[in-house]
C-alpha positions as CSV (number, residue, x, y, z in Angstrom):
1,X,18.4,10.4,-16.2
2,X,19.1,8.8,-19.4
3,X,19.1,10.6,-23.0
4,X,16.6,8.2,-24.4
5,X,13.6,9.4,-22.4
6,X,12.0,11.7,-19.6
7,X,10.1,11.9,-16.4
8,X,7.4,13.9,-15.1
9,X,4.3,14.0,-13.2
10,X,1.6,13.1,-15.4
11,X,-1.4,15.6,-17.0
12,X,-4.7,15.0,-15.8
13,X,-5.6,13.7,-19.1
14,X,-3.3,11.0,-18.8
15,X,-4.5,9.2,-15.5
16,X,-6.4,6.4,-17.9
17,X,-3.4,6.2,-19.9
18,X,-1.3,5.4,-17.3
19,X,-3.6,2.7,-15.5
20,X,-3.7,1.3,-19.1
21,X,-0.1,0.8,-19.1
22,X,-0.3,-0.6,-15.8
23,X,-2.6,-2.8,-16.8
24,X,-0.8,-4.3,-20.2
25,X,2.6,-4.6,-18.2
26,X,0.4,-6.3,-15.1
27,X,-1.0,-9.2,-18.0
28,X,2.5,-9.4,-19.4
29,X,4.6,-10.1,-16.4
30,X,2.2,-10.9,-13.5
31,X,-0.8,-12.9,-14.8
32,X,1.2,-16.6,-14.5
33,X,1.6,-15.9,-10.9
34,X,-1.4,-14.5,-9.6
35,X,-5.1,-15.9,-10.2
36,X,-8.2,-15.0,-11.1
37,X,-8.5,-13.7,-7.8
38,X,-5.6,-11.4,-8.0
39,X,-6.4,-10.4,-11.5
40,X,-9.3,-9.1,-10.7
41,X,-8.3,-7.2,-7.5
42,X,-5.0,-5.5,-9.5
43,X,-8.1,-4.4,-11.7
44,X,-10.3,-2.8,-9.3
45,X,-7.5,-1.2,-7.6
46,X,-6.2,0.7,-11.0
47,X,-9.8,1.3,-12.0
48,X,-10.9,2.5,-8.7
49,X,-13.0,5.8,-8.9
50,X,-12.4,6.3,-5.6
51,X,-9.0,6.3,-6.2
52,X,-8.8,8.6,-9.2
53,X,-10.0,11.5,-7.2
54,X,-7.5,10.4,-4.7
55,X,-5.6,11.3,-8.0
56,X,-7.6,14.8,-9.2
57,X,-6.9,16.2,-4.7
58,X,-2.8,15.6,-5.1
59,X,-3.2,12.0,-2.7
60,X,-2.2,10.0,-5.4
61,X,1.2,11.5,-7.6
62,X,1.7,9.7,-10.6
63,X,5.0,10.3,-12.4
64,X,5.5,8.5,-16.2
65,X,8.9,8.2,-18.1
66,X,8.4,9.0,-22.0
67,X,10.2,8.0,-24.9
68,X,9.6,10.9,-27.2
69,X,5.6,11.5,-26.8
70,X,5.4,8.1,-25.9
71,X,4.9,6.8,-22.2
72,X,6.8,3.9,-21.0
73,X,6.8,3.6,-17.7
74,X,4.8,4.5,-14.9
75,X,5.3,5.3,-11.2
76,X,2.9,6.1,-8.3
77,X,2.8,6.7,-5.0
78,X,0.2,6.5,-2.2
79,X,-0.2,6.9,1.4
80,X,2.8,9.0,1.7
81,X,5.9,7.7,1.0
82,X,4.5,4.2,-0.4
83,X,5.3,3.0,-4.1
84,X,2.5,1.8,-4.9
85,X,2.5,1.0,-8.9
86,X,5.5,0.4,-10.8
87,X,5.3,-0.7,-14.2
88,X,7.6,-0.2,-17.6
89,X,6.5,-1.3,-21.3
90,X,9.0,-4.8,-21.9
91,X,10.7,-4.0,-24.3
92,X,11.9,-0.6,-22.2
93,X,12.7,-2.9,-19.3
94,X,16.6,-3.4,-18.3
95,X,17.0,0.2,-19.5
96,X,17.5,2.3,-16.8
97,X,13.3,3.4,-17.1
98,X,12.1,1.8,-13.4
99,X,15.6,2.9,-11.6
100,X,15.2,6.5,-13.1
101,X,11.2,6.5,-12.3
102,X,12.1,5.5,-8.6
103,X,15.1,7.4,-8.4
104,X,12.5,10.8,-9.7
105,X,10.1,9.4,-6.9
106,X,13.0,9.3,-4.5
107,X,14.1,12.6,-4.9
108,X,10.5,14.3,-5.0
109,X,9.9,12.9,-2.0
110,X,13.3,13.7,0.1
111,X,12.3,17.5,-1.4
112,X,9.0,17.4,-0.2
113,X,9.4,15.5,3.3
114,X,12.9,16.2,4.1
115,X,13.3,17.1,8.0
116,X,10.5,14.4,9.1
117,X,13.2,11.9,10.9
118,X,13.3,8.1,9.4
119,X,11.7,9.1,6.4
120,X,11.6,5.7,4.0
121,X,9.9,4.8,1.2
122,X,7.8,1.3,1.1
123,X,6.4,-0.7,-1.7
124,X,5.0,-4.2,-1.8
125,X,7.0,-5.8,-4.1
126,X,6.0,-8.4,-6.4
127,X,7.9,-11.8,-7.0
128,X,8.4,-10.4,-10.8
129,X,10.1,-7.5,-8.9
130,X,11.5,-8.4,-6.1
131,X,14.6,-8.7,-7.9
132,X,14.6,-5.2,-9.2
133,X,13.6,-3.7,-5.4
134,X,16.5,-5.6,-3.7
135,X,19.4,-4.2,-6.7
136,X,18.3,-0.9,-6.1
137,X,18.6,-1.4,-2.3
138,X,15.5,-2.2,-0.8
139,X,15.4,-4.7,2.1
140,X,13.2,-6.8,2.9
141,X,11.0,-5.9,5.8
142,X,9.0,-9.4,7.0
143,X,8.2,-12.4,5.0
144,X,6.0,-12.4,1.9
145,X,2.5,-11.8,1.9
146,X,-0.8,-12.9,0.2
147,X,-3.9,-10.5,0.3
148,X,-6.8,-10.3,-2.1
149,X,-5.0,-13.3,-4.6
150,X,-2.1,-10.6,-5.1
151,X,1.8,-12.0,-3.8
152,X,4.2,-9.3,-2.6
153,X,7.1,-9.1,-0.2
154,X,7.1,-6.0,1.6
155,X,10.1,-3.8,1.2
156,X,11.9,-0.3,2.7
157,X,14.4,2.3,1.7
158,X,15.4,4.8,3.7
159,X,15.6,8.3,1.6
């Protein structure tokens, strides 16, 4: 983990923070490719009430990387061993924040799951991230994909 900042799983008081972050890094990056469509079904899905008590019964880890008392980057994961958000502030980007917030999710899950057989870890990757997924080592697993106005590629790693 780098000197400059630190992961953990985030404090219930936090959960609306970190879907704000999402959110701001989502507009920055994301909103030239995807519609109105997809805008608006990134939003429900981070807003989801449904999905924030996923959140409060331990279905729905969130992990966060801070700069000093301020959060930079966010991390979730859903449905098991699925990545589901992924999101650092820009002007934390190409430092080390999303490898070390995978990397933390990576090794939280290997500690909980280990023993399973073929355990991997999945996101859905966008084409902003796509990139990012395939340096870390993530492979492609099918072609990309279009559901709800939202693009993504979906992609493996075995832990």
């Amino acid at each position: 983990m780098d000197d400059h900042f630190t992961i953990r799983f985030i404090e219930r008081d936090e959960y609306r923070q970190a879907m704000d972050l999402c959110w701001r890094v989502f507009c920055q990056f994301e909103s030239g490719i995807f519609g109105r469509e997809g805008m608006e079904s990134f939003s429900r899905f981070i807003n989801d009430e449904d999905l924030y008590k996923v959140y409060l019964n331990g279905g729905f880890p969130v992990v966060a990387a801070y700069c000093g008392r301020n959060m930079i980057g966010v991390a979730a994961l859903r449905s098991g061993p699925h990545l589901s958000l992924l999101f650092v502030e820009g002007c934390y980007q190409h430092m080390g924040v999303g490898r070390a917030l995978v990397n933390y999710c990576h090794n939280w899950l290997v500690s909980v799951f280990t023993g399973l057989g073929n355990e991997k870890l999945t996101v859905n990757a966008s084409p902003v991230g796509a990139e990012f997924y395939h340096k870390i080592g993530f492979k492609d697993m099918g072609p990309g994909v279009k559901k709800d106005g939202i693009y993504y590629t979906p992609m493996e790693f075995y832990l």
